[in-house]
C-alpha positions in Angstrom: 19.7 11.6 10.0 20.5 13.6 6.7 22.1 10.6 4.7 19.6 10.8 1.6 16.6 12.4 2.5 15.7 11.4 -1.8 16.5 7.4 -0.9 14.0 7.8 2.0 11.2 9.9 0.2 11.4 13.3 1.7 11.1 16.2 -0.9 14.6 18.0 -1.5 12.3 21.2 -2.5 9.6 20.1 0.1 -2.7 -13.1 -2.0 -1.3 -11.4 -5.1 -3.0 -9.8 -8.3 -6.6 -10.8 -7.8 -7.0 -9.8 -4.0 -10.7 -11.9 -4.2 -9.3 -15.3 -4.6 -10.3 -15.2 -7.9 -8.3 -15.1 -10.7 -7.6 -11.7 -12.8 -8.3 -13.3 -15.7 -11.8 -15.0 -14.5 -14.4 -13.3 -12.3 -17.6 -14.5 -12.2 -17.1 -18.0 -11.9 -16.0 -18.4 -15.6 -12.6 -17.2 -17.5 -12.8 -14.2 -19.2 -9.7 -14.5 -21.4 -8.2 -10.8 -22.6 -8.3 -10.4 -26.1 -6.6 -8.3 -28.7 -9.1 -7.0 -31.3 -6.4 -4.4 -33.6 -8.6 -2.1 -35.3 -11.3 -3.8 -34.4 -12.0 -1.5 -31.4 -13.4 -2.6 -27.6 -15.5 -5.8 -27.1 -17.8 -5.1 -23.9 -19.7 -7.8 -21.6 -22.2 -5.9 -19.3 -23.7 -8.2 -16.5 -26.5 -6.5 -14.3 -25.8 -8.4 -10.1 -27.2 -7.9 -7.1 -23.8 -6.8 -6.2 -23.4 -4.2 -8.7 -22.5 -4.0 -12.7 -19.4 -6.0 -13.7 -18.0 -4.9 -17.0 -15.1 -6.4 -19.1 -13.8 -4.8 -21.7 -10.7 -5.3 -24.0 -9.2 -3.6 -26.9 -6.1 -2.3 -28.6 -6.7 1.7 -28.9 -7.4 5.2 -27.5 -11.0 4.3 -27.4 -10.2 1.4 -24.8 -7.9 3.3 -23.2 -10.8 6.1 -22.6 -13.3 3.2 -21.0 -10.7 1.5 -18.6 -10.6 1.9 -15.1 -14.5 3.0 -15.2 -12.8 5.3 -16.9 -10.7 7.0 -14.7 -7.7 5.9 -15.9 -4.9 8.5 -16.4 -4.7 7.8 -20.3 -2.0 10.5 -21.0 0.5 9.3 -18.2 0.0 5.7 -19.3 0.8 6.7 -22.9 4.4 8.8 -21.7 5.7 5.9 -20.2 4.5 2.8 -22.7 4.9 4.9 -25.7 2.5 5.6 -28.6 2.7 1.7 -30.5 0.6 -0.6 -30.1 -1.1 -1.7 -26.6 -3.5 -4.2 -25.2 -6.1 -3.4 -23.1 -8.4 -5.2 -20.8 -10.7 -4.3 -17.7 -12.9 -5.7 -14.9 -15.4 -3.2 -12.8 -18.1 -4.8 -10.2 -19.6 -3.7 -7.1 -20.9 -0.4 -5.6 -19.4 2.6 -3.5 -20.9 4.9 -1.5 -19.3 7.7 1.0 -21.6 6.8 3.8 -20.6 3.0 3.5 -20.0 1.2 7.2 -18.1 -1.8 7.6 -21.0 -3.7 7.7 -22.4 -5.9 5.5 -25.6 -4.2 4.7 -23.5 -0.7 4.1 -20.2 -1.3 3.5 -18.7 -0.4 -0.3 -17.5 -3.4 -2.4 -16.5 -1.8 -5.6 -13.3 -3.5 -7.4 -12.0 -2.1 -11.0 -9.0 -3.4 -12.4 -7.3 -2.3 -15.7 -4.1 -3.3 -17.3 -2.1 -1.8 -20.5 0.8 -3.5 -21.6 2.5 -2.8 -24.9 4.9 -5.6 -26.6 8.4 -4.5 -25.7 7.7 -1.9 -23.4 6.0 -2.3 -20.5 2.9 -2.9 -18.6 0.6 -0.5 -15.9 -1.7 -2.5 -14.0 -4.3 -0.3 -11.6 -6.3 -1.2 -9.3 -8.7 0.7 -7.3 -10.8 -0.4 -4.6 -13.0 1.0 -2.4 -13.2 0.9 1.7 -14.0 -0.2 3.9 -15.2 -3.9 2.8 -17.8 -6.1 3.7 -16.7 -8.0 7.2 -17.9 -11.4 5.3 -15.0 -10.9 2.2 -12.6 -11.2 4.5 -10.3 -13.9 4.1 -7.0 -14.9 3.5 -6.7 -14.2 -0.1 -6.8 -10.9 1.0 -8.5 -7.5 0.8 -7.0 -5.0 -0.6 -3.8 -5.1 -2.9 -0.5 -5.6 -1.2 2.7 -3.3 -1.4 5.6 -5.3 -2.4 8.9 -5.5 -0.4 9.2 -7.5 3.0 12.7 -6.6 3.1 12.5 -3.1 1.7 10.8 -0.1 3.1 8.6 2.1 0.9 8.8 5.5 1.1 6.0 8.0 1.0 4.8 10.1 -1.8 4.8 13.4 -0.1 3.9 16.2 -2.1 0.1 16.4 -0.4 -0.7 12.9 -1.2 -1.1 10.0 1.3 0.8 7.4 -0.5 3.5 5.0 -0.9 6.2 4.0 -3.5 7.7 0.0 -3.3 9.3 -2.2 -5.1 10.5 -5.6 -4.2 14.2 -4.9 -6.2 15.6 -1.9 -5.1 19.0 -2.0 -7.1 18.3 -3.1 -10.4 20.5 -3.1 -13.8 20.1 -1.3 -16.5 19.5 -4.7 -18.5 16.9 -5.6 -15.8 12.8 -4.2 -16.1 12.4 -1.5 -13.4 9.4 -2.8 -11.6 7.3 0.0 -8.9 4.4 0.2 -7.1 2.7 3.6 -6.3 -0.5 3.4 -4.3 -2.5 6.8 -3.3 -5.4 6.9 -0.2 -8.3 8.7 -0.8 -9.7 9.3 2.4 -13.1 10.6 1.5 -14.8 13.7 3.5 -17.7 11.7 4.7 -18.1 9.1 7.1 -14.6 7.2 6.5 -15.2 6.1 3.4 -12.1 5.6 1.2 -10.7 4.6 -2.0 -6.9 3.0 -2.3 -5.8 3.4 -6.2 -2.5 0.6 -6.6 -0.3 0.8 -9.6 2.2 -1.5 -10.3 4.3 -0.7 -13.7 6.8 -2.5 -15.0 8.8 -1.4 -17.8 11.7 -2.7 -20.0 15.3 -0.9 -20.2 15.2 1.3 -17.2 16.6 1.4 -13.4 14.6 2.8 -10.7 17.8 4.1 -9.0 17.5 7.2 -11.8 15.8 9.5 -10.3 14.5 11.0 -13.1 13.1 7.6 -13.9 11.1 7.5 -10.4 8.3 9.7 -11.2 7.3 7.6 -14.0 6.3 4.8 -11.8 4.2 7.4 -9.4 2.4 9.7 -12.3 -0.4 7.5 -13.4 -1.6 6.5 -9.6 -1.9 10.6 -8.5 -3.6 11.6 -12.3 -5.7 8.3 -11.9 -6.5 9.2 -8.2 -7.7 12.7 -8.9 -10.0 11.3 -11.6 -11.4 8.6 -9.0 -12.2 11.4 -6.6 -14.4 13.4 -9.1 -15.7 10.4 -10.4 -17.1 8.8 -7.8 -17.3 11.8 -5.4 -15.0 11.1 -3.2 -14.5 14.3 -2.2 -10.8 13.9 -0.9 -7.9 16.3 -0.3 -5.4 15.8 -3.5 -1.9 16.5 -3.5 0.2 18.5 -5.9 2.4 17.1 -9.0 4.5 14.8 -8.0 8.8 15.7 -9.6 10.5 13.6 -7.2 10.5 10.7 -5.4 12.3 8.5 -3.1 13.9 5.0 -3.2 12.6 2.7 -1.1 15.2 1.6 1.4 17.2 -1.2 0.8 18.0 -3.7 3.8 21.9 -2.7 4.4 20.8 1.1 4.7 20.9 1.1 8.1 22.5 4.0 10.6 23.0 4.1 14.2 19.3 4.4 15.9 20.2 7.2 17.9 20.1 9.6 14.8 16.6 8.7 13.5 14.8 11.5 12.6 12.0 9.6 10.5 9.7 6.5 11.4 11.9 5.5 14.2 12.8 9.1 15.4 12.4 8.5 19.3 13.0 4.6 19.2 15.0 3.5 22.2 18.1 1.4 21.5 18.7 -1.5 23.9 21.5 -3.0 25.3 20.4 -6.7 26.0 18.7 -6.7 22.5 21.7 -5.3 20.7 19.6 -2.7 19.0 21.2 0.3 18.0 20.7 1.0 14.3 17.6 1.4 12.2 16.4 1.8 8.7 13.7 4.3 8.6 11.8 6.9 6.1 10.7 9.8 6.2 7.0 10.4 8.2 5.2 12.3 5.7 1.4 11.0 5.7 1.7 7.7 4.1 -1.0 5.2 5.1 1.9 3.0 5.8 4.9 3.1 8.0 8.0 1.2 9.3 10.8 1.6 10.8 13.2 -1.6 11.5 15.5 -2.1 14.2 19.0 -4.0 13.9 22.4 -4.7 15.8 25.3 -3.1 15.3 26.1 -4.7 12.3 22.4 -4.0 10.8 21.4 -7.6 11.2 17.6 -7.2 12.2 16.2 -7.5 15.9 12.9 -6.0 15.2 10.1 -4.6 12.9 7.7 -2.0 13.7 5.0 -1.0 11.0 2.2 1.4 11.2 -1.3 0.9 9.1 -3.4 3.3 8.2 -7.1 3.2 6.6 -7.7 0.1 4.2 -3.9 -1.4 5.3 -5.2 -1.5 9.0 -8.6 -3.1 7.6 -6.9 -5.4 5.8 -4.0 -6.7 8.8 -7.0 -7.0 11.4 -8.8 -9.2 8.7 -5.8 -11.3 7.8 -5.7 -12.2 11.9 -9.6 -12.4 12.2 -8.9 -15.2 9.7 -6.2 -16.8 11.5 -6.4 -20.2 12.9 -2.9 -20.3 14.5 -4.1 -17.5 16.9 -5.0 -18.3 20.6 -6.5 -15.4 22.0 -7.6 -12.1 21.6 -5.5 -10.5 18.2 -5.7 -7.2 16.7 -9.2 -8.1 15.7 -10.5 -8.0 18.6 -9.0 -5.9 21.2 -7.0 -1.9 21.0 -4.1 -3.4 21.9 -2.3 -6.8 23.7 0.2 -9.3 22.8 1.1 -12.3 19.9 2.7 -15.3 20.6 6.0 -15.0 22.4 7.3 -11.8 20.5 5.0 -9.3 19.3 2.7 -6.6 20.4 0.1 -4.3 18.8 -1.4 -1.2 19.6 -4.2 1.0 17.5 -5.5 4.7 17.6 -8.7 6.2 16.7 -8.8 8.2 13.9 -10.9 11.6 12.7 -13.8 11.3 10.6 -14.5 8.1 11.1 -11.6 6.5 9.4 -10.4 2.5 10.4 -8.4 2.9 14.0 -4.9 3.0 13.5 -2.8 -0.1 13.7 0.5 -0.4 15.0 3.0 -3.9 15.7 6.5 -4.6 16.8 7.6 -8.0 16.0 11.1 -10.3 16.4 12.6 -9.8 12.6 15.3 -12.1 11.0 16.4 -15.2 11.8 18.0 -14.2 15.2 17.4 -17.2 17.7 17.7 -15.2 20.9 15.5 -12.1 20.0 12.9 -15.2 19.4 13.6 -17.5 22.9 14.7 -14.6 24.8 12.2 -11.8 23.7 13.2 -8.6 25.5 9.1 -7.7 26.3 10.2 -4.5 28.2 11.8 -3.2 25.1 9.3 -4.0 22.7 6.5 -2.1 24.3 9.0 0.4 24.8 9.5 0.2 21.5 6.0 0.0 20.4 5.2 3.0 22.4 7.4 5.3 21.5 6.9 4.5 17.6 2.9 4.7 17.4 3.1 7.8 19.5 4.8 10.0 17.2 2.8 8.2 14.4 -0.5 8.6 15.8 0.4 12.4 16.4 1.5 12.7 12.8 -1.4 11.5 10.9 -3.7 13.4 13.7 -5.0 10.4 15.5 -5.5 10.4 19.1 -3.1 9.0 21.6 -2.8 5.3 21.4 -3.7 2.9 23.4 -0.7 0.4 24.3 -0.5 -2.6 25.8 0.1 -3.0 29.4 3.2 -4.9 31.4 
């Protein structure tokens, strides 16, 4: 399936912002309003908690640039892409992190840092790094960790030695329009399953993301800020290499016939009473995140299979642990079973200690009879064949599937 092994992110050489519930712009039960001090320099609020240090700190220059992120943020690659004029700066660190955490709530790691540059006219790069696994008791449904955009496009992974992603909810975008990306990178640290997900979304002004020489831009500051995480906090994790090129995530009507897969839905059965028999896939190349979605002839979707790894399997279990809607066992509480009238999981354990891998297949699109008529067979057909290869990939065990 050699269409455009660039569109799907192989190598041609090789709740919303504010994930605690609480506004960005107001932790601690108060607003803490970003301010822009020119020449002035950096204004900092140090608060001493039993859950940590919070710090805020906002400013206009290099200096504030130097103290973001806990001051791990990539300063040079946020300068090449928002220029050398004028920026505002403001960031928010609390909580704690430790390698040995457990997802506990004695030892697990709760440390949150959040920065944001944007320069008048430019752009904006807003990071986020946070650190796993979480406390059982934040889980909610405001969320965990910070999502990936795009329900109906398919990020693609980083490659290059990183485990990562790059998304975007506007895949085809004008050359009048803002190019808007998100690049996240998994640490997976070497002790105990400890991890650290660093989330960049950058939007700037006057550029399309389908140039490809435009692409790495978006992906830059979340691998240089990622390196700087794992020596700061001693992380300890394997790093990739620079990354030159980078996919585009997959649009909806980039679909080819199913029995040509050769990425996340290499080995994915087609089906005859379902009408399945394309696919949009990407390539399988250690991102913590994987899909592959089935469709019809005509590429009108049938079905969704996605694949979470680390803090985006923490953070799906936690979003049905918090579900009313459910009746019985979910993903929370059981390796593998069924939802409702369409929709299986399955999960995997993982080495060192990592979250078990999750995996789902479930109904997609608006098509009445893949919803009153599910095709269960198929699915965990389906289901199996896709966390299989998966599992295999990332070096998990087999999974365990549900039964008939």
């Amino acid at each position: 399936m050699a269409l455009s092994r660039l569109r799907r992110g192989e190598r041609s050489d090789e709740p919303e912002d504010g994930q605690d519930g609480e506004s960005p712009s107001g932790w601690l039960g108060g607003r803490l309003t970003r301010r822009r001090a020119w020449g002035i320099g950096a204004a900092v609020l140090v608060l001493a908690a039993l859950t940590g240090t919070v710090v805020w700190i906002a400013g206009s220059d290099d200096r504030a640039l130097d103290d973001a992120c806990d001051g791990v943020l990539a300063k040079d690659e946020v300068r090449a892409v928002l220029g050398d004029g004028e920026i505002s700066v403001s960031n928010r660190t609390k909580g704690t992190f430790d390698t040995k955490a457990k997802a506990n709530e004695d030892q697990a790691n709760t440390l949150a840092v959040r920065c944001e540059v944007t320069a008048d006219g430019k752009g904006s790069v807003n990071v986020n790094i946070e650190a796993g696994p979480r406390p059982r008791t934040t889980y909610g449904i405001a969320g965990t960790y910070t999502p990936l955009p795009g329900r109906d496009t398919l990020a693609v992974p980083l490659g290059h030695g990183w485990s990562g992603v790059f998304g975007t909810d506007n895949v085809r975008q004008d050359d009048n329009e803002d190019g808007e990306g998100t690049a996240a990178v998994l640490l997976e640290c070497a002790k105990g399953g400890a991890s650290l997900l660093i989330t960049v979304e950058t939007k700037l002004g006057g550029v399309t993301l389908d140039d490809p020489a435009v692409r790495p831009d978006f992906v830059r500051t979340a691998t240089a800020t990622a390196k700087a995480a794992n020596d700061h906090w001693g992380c300890g994790a394997s790093l990739g290499k620079p990354v030159r090129t980078v996919g585009l995530p997959v649009n909806e009507d980039e679909y080819e016939p199913l029995l040509g897969a050769d990425g996340t839905c290499a080995g994915v059965p087609t089906a005859a009473r379902s009408a399945v028999s394309t696919a949009r896939e990407t390539a399988r190349d250690g991102a913590p995140r994987e899909a592959c979605a089935l469709g019809a002839r005509d590429g009108s979707p049938r079905y969704r299979l996605d694949a979470y790894y680390g803090p985006y399997a923490e953070e799906t279990r936690a979003e049905y642990s918090d579900s009313p809607s459910q009746d019985g066992p979910t993903p929370a509480d059981e390796p593998s079973g069924r939802l409702g009238q369409s929709a299986y999981w399955a999960s995997a354990s993982c080495p060192d200690g990592a979250e078990d891998a999750l995996f789902l297949v479930r109904a997609d699109g608006a098509e009445d009879d893949t919803r009153r008529k599910p095709d269960l067979t198929y699915e965990r057909a389906a289901l199996k064949a896709f966390a299989e290869r998966s599992a295999r990939h990332h070096g998990c065990e087999a999974p365990t599937t549900p039964a008939g």
